[in-house]
C-alpha positions in Angstrom: 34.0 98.6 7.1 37.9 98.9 7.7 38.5 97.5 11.1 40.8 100.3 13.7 44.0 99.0 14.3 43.8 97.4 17.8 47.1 99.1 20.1 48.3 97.7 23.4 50.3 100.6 25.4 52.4 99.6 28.7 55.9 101.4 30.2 58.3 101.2 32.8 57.2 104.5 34.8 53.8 102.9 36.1 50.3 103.6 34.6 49.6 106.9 36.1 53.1 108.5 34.5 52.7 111.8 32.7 54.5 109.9 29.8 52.1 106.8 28.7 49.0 109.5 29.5 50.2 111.4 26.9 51.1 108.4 24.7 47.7 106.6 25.3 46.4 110.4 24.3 48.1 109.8 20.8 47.2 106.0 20.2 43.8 106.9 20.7 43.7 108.5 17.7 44.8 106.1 15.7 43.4 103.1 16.9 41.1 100.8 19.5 43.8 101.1 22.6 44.0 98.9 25.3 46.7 99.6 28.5 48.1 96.9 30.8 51.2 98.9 33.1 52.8 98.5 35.6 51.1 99.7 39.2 54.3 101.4 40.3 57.4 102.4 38.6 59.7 99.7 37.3 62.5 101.5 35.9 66.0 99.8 34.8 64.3 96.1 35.5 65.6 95.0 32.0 63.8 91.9 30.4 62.8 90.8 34.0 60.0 88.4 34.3 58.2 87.5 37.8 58.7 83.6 38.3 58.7 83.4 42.4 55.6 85.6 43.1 52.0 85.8 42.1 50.8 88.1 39.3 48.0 90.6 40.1 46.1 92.7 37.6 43.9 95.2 38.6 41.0 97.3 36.2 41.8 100.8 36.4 40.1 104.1 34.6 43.0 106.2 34.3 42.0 107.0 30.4 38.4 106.0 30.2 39.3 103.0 28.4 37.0 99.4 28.3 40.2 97.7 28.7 42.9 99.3 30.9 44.8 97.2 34.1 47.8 97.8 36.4 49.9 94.8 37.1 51.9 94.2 39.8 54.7 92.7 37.1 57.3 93.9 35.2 56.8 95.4 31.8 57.2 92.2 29.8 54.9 90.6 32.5 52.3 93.5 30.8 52.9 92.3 27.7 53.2 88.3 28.4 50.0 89.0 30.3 47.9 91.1 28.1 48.7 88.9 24.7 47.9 85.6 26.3 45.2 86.3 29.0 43.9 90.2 28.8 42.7 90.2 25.4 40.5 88.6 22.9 43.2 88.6 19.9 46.8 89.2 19.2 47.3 93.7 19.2 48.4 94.6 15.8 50.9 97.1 17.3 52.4 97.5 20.9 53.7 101.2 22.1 55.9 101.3 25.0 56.6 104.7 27.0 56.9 107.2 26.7 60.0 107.2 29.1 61.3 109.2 31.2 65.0 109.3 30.6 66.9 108.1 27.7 67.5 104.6 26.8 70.1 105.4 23.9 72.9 102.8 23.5 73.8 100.7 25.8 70.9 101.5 28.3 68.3 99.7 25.7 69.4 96.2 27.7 68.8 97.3 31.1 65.9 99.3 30.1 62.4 98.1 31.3 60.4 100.2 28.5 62.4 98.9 25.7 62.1 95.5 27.0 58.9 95.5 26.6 58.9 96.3 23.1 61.3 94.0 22.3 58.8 91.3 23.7 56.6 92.2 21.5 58.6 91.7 18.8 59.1 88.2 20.1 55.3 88.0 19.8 55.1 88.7 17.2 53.8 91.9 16.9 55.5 95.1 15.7 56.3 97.3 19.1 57.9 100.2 19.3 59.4 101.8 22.9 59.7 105.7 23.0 61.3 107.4 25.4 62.2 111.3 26.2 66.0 112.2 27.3 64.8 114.4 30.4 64.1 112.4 33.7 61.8 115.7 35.2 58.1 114.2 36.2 57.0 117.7 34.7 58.9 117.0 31.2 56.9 118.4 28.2 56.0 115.4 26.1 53.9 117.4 23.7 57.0 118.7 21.5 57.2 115.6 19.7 54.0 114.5 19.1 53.7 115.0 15.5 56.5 113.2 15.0 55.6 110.1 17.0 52.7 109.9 15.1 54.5 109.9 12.1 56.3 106.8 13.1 53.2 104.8 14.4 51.4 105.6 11.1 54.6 104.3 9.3 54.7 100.9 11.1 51.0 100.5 11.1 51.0 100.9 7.5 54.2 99.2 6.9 55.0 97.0 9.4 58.5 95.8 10.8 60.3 92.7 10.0 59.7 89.9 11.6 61.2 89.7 15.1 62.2 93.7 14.8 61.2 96.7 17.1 61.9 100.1 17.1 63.8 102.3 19.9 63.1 105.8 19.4 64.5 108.8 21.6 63.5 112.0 21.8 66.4 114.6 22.7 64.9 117.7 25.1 64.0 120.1 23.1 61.3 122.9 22.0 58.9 121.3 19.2 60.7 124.6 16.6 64.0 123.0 17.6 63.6 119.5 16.2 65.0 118.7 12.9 63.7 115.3 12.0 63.9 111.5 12.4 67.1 109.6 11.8 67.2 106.5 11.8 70.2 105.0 12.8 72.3 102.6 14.8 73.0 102.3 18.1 75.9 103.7 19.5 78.7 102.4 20.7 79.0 103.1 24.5 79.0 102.0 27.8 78.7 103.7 31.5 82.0 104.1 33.6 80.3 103.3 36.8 81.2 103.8 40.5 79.5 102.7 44.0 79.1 105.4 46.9 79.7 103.7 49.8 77.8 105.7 52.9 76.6 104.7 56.1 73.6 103.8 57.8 72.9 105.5 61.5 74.1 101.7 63.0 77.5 102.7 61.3 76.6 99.8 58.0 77.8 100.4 54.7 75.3 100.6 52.1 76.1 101.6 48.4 74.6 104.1 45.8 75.3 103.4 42.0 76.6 106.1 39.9 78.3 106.8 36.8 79.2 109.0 33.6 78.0 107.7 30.3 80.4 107.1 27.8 80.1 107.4 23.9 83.2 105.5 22.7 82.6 107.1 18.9 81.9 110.7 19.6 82.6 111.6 15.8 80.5 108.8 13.9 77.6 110.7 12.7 75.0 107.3 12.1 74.0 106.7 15.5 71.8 107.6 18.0 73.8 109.3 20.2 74.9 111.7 17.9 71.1 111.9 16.3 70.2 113.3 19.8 72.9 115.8 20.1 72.4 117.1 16.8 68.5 117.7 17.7 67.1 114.8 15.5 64.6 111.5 16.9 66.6 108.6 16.7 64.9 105.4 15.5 66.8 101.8 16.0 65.6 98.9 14.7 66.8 96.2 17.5 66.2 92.7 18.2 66.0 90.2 20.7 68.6 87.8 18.9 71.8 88.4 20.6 74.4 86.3 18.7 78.0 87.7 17.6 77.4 86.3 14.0 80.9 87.6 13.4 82.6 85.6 15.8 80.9 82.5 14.5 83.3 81.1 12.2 86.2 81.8 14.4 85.1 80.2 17.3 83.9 77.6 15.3 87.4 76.4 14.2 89.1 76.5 17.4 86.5 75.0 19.6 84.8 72.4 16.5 87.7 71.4 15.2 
């Protein structure tokens, strides 16, 4: 008898999000699921690890799963934990979200669900991180359903290569309004940030980050900014490997000799 594809689901929101109830709601249908989460909401924390503090898991039955804990980690503490000490053998697919907010561009290196993902892909097991571009805890994750699917049946039938995730963002819109999945690159963009300074009662300054997101290539039609605005799913295929391969050979003749 074919064996069920065996899916790990975590996020960045904390286990009892709207968002991974409705993705656990989806992997459940295509596979055995397992969740380890976060027990609170871990937001913008990046590929952050917990090396000065104890780890705590705790069994939970949010979904009526055997096998579902909160963690007192990070999101790639969920998935360093669950792969090496929660479960009995490697998941053949990881899902990360879904998120609430979007982690298009540059926000996939401070984001905590894509981080996760991109763990996995370290693993060595094809992840993907999904997230929604509307922050609202009442945001209607149910428009893009089939098309989620779509992609987890693609990767669980076709894999990734090796070392590759996917980041896939879903613009807000009605289910009648979506046109499709592009997938594309990311864009090129970056946040012009600014820190409010305010004041505590004691007359202390304390600071509040904000900032406007900037696409530096409105008109290029192959990423995933403009995939979003144009009312498609944007799917990146991103990495962990970090190197400026073009820059190799230049740096290597003025700094090698």
């Amino acid at each position: 008898m074919h064996k069920k594809p065996l899916i790990l689901v975590t996020n960045d929101d904390g286990i009892t999000a709207p968002g991974i109830a409705y993705l656990v709601s989806i992997a459940k249908k295509m596979g055995d699921v397992l969740v380890v989460a976060p027990d609170k909401p871990q937001s913008g924390m990046g590929h952050a690890i917990t090396i000065n503090s104890t780890l705590r898991v705790q069994a939970t039955k949010h979904y009526g799963l055997e096998t579902e804990f909160s963690c007192t980690g990070t999101p790639v503490d969920c998935v360093k934990m669950a792969i090496n000490s929660l479960m009995l053998r490697k998941p053949d697919l990881i899902l990360s979200g879904i998120n609430h907010g979007s982690n298009l561009s540059i926000n996939v290196i401070y984001s905590g669900t894509m981080s996760a993902a991109v763990e996995g892909a370290v693993e060595g097991v094809p992840s993907i991180g999904i997230s929604l571009c509307d922050y609202a805890h009442e945001a209607d994750f149910t428009q893009s359903g089939t098309f989620i699917e779509t992609i987890i049946d693609a990767v669980l039938k076709k894999g990734l290569p090796k070392g590759v995730c996917l980041n896939v963002n879903i613009p807000k819109l009605k289910s009648d309004e979506l046109k499709g999945i592009k997938v594309c690159r990311q864009a090129n963009a970056l946040w012009l940030e600014h820190f409010d300074e305010r004041k505590d009662p004691y007359g202390r300054s304390y600071y509040w980050l904000t900032g406007e997101f900037k696409n530096l290539e409105p008109t290029a039609k192959d990423t995933d900014v403009w995939a979003n605005e144009n009312g498609y799913i944007s799917v990146v295929p991103t990495h962990a490997d970090m190197t400026a391969y073009e820059a190799l050979a230049g740096l290597k003749k003025s700094m090698e000799g």
